[in-house]
C-alpha positions in Angstrom: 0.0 0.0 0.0 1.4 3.5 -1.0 0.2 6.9 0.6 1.3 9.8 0.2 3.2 11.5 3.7 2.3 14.6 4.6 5.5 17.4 3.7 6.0 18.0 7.6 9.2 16.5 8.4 9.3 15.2 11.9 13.1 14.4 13.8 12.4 11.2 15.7 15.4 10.6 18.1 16.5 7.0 17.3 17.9 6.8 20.9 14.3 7.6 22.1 12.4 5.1 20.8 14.7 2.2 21.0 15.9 2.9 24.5 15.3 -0.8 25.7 17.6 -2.1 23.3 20.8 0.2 22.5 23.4 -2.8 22.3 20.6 -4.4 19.5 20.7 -1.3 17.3 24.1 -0.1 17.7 26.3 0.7 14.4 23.3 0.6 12.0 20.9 2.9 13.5 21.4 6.5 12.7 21.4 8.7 16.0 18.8 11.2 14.6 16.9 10.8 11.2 14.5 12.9 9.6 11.7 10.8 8.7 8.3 12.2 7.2 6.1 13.0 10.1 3.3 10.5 11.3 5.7 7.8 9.4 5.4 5.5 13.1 2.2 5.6 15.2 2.1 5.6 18.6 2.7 2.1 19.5 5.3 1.1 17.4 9.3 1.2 17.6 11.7 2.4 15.5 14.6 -0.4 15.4 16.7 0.7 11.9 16.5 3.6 10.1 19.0 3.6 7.4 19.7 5.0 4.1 21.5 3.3 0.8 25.0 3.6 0.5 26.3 6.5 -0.9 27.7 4.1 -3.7 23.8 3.7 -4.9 23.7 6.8 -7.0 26.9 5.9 -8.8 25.4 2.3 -9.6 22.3 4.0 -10.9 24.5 5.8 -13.1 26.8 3.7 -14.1 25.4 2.8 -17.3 25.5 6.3 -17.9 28.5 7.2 -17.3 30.2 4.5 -19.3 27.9 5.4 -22.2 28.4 9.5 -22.5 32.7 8.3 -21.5 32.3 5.7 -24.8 29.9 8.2 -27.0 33.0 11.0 -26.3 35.7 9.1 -26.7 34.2 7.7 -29.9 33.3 10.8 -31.7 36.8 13.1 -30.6 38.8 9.9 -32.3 36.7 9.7 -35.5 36.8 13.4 -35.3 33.3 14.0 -35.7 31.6 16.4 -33.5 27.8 17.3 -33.2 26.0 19.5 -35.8 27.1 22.8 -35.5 29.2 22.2 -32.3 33.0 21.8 -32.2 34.7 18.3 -31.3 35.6 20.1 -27.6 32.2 21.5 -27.0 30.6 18.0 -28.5 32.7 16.3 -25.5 32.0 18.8 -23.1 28.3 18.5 -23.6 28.1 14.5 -23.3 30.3 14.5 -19.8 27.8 17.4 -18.7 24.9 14.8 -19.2 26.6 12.4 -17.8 27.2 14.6 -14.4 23.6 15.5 -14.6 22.6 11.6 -14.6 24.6 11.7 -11.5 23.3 15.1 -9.7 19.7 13.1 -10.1 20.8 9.9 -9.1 21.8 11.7 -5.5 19.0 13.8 -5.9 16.9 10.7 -5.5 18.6 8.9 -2.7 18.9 12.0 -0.2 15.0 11.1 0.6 15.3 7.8 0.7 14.8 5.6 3.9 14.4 2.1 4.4 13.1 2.2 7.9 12.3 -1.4 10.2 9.9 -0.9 13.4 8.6 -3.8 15.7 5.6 -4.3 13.4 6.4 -3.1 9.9 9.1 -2.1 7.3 9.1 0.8 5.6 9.9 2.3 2.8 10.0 6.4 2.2 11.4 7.8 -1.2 10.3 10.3 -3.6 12.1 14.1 -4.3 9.2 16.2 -4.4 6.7 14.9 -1.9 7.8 11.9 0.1 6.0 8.8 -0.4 5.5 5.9 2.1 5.2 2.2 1.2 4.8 -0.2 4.4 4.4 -4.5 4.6 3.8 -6.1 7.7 6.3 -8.3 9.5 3.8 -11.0 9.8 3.4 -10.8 6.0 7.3 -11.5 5.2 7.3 -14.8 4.2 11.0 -14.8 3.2 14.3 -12.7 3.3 17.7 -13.3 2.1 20.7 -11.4 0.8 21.6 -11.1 -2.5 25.1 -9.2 -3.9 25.8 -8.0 -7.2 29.5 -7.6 -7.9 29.7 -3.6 -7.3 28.1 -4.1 -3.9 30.7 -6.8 -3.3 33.5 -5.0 -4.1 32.2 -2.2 -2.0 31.2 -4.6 0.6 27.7 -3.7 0.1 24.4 -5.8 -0.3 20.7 -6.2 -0.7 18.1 -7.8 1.1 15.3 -8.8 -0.5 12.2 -9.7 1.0 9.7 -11.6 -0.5 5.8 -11.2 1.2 2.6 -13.0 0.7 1.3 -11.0 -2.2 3.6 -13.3 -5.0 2.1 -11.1 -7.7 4.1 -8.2 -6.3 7.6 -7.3 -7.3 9.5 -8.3 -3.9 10.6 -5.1 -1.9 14.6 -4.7 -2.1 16.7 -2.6 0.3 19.5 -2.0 -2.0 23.5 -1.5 -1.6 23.0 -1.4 2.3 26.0 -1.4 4.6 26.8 -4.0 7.2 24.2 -6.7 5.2 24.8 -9.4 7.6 24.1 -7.5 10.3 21.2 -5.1 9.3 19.5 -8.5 7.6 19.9 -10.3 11.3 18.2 -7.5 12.5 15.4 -7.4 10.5 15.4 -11.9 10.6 14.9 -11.3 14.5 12.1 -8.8 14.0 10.3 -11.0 12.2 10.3 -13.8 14.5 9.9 -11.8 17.7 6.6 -9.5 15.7 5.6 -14.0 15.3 6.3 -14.8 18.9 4.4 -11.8 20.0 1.1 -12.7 17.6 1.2 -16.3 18.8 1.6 -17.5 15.7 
């Protein structure tokens, strides 16, 4: 389910709401996030809030980059600038798409939040007005990691969680740091949000 959050922004004190448990959230919690207001209701507890790696926008470009760096290089050997543009200005024009690809890429991931509370995980992106998509821990049927060869390199991962509705593309938190530890975090979520529902 996606709703729209309201534009407020609300600082919730991560040392605040997990005050029972500082040794459990330790390392991967952020001290203070901004998080769209009325993201958490009154009963629940914020264990993670945590953002991509700051490698995510250079993945997202990647493709990008390597194309307008190719595309350049291509056209300054054969000598063979743009109409009406010389081969310098042709160049410069390509790299400043290429940078732009970039610029947006961070643009994007500045909002974005992948947020885990005792009964829910969240999800909050969007650049002009911040959008919130939640599941259910009870409706996590599966988790596991998954690394792509960048995030390895980078020591990076994502976990990927797969939920009752099987028709639905499974929710990713993508390049995270510490995988191993932010997935055994959200693993033991899950089965405490079961223990707790008796199920």
């Amino acid at each position: 389910m996606v709703q729209s959050a309201p534009s407020r922004l609300t600082y919730v004190p991560m040392s605040a709401t997990t005050s029972d448990a500082p040794s459990r959230t330790s390392k991967v919690v952020a001290r203070w996030t901004a998080l769209p207001g009325e993201v958490v209701d009154g009963g629940e507890i914020v264990l993670l809030a945590i953002k991509p790696s700051m490698w995510r926008p250079a993945f997202d470009s990647a493709p990008w980059l390597v194309t307008c760096c190719v595309l350049a290089v291509v056209l300054m050997w054969l000598g063979r600038p743009l109409p009406g543009w010389s081969l310098t200005t042709t160049a410069q024009v390509i790299l400043l798409i290429a940078l732009a690809r970039v610029g947006l890429a961070i643009v994007r991931w500045v909002p974005t939040w992948h947020v885990l509370t005792n009964r829910r995980i969240i999800d909050i992106h969007g650049v002009r007005r911040p959008k919130i998509s939640s599941c259910p821990l009870l409706q996590i049927r599966n988790t596991y990691l998954r690394y792509t060869s960048a995030e390895r390199a980078t020591r990076l991962g994502t976990i990927i969680f797969v939920t009752d509705h099987v028709e639905k593309v499974p929710r990713l938190w993508q390049s995270i740091a510490k995988p191993d530890e932010v997935h055994a975090k959200v693993r033991q979520a899950i089965e405490n949000a079961i223990d707790n529902n008796g199920i």
